[in-house]
C-alpha positions in Angstrom: 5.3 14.8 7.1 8.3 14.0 9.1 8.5 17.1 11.3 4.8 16.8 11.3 5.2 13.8 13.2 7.2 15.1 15.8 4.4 17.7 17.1 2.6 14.7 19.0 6.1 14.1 20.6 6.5 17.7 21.6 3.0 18.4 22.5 2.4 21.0 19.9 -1.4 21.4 19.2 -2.4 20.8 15.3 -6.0 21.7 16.1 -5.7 25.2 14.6 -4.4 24.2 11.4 -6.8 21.2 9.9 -5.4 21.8 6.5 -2.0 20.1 8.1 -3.7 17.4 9.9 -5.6 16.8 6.8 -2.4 16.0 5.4 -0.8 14.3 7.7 -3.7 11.8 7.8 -3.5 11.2 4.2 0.5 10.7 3.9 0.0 7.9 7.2 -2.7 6.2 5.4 -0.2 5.5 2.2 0.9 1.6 2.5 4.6 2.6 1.6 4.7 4.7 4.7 3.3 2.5 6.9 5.4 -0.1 6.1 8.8 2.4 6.2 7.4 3.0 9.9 6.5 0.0 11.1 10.3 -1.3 10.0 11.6 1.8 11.9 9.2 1.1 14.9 7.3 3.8 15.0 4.4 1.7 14.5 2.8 -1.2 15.6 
């Protein structure tokens, strides 16, 4: 998830692999992470 995160930093396209953003999507929607990036500030 972590280095997954980084692709939107670094520009790196996730369209061809929807299994990945599938993921990603679920692992940001988990209230523990939220809150772990939100104290980090990497959300709002």
């Amino acid at each position: 998830f972590t280095v997954l995160s980084w692709c939107g930093y670094l520009k790196v396209d996730l369209g061809p692999f929807p299994a990945l953003r599938a993921f990603q999507a679920r692992i940001l929607e988990r209230p523990c992470v939220q809150q772990a990036m939100k104290a980090e500030g990497l959300l709002r």
